[in-house]
C-alpha positions in Angstrom: 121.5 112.7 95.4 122.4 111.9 99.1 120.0 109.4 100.7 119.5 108.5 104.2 121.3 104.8 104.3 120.0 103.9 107.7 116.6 105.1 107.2 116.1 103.2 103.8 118.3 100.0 105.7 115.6 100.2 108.6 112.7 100.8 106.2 113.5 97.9 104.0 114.1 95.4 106.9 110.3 96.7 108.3 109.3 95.8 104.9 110.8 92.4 104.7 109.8 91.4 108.6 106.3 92.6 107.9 106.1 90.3 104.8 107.3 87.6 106.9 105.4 87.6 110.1 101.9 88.7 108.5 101.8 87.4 105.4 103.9 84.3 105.7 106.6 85.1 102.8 109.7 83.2 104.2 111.9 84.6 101.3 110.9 87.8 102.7 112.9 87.0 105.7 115.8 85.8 104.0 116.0 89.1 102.1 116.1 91.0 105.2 119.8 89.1 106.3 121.0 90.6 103.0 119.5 94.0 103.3 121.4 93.8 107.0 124.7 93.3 105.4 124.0 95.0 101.7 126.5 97.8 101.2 125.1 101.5 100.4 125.4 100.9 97.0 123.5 97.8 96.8 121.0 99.0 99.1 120.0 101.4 96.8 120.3 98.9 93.8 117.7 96.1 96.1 115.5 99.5 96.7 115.3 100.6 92.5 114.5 96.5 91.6 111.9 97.3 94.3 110.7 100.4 92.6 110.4 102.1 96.0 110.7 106.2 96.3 114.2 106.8 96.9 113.4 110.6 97.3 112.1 110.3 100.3 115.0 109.4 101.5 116.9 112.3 100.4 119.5 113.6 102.8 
């Protein structure tokens, strides 16, 4: 399956920024450096650990 890198990159760092800023996580801002610089590969690895729905982001 082809996914949508940059979508999931972009969703991923909303995720993180919005854990951050509203509900204080500072971990959660942390793991958005890493999802910045995360290859495809482990993008997709951080996104299954995170069980989110990679088939939305199907190419």
């Amino acid at each position: 399956m082809d996914i949508d890198i940059e979508k999931l990159r972009k969703d991923m760092k909303q995720d993180c920024y919005g854990a951050f800023f509203a509900g204080g996580f500072g971990g959660a801002l942390m793991e958005s450096f890493d999802v910045e610089k995360a290859s495809p590969k482990e993008l997709v690895e951080m996104a299954e650990r995170k069980r989110m729905d990679l088939l939305k982001y199907r190419d």
